[in-house]
N, C-alpha and C positions, 0 to 999 in steps of 0.2 A: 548198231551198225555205224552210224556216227562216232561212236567213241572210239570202235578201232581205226575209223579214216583219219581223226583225230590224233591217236597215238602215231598211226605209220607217216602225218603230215609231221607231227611233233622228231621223228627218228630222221626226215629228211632233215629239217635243218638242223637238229644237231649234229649230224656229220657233215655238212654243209659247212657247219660253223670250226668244225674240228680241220675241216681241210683248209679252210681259208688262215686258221692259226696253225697250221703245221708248215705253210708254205711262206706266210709271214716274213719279210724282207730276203724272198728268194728271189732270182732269175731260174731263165730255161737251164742254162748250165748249173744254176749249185743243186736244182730240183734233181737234174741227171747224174748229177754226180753222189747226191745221197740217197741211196738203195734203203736205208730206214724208213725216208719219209715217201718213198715212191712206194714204199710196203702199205704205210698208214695211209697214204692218199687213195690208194686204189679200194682201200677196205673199207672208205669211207664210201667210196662211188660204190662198192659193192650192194653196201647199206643201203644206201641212194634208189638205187632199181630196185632191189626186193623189195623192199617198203613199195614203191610204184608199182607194181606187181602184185603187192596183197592188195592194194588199194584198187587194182582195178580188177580183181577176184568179188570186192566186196560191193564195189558201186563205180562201174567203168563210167559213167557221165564226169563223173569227180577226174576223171584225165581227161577230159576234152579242155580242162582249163590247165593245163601242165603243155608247154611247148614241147614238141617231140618228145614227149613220155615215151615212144615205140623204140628209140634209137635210145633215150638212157636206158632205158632195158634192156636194149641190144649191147648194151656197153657193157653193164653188167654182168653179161651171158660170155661177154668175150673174155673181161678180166680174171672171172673166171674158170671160164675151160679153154681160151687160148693165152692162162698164165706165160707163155713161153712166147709168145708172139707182141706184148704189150709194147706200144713205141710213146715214148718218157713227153716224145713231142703234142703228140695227141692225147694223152692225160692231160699236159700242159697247158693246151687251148682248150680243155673245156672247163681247166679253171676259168683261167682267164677270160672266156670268150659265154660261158653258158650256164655256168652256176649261177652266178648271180641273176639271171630273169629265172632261174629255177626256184631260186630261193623267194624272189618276191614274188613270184606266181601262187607259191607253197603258203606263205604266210599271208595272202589274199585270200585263199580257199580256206586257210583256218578259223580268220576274219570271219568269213559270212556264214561257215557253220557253226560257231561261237554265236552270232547275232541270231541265228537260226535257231539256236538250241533253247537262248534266254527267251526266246519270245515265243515258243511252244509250251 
């Protein structure tokens, strides 16, 4: 059980990581204006919630340490099945504004089940 909270922590931030270098010396406007990387950014958030999603299939305690785990999920679900409704701006701000306490949330829970595992 461990090793897949493990892997699904390890799939968040590597797309965590993919989105932060996909958007790499962008503003709101060049992100809106490039439909490639608003493609790869989203499919990275996609990543993002179903991984949060298996993980809390496997051992929902493991989201009580993830901030709004409920709404990246919800994010997820929106990007997509309301593909057609997605606003460039609110992609935007949750780079900017809420990956990163995702990511060092993500890589605190990996922490202490890594320390968890060696001293079992």
């Amino acid at each position: 059980m461990q090793d897949d909270t493990r892997k699904h922590l390890m799939d968040i931030l590597h797309a965590a990581e993919e989105i932060k270098e996909f958007t790499k010396d962008m503003d709101i406007h060049a992100y809106s204006e490039s439909r490639v990387t608003q493609r790869a950014v989203e499919r990275g958030f996609e990543i993002i919630g179903e991984a949060l999603n298996r993980i809390k299939k496997i051992d929902e305690t493991v989201l009580l340490s993830i901030s709004e785990h409920q709404r990246i999920i919800g994010f997820r679900n929106i990007l997509i099945h309301g593909y057609d409704i997605v606003d460039a701006k609110i992609v935007w701000d949750a780079i900017k504004n809420h990956l990163p306490l995702l990511q060092s949330e993500a890589q605190k829970i990996l922490k202490q089940i890594t320390l968890y595992t060696e001293n079992v």
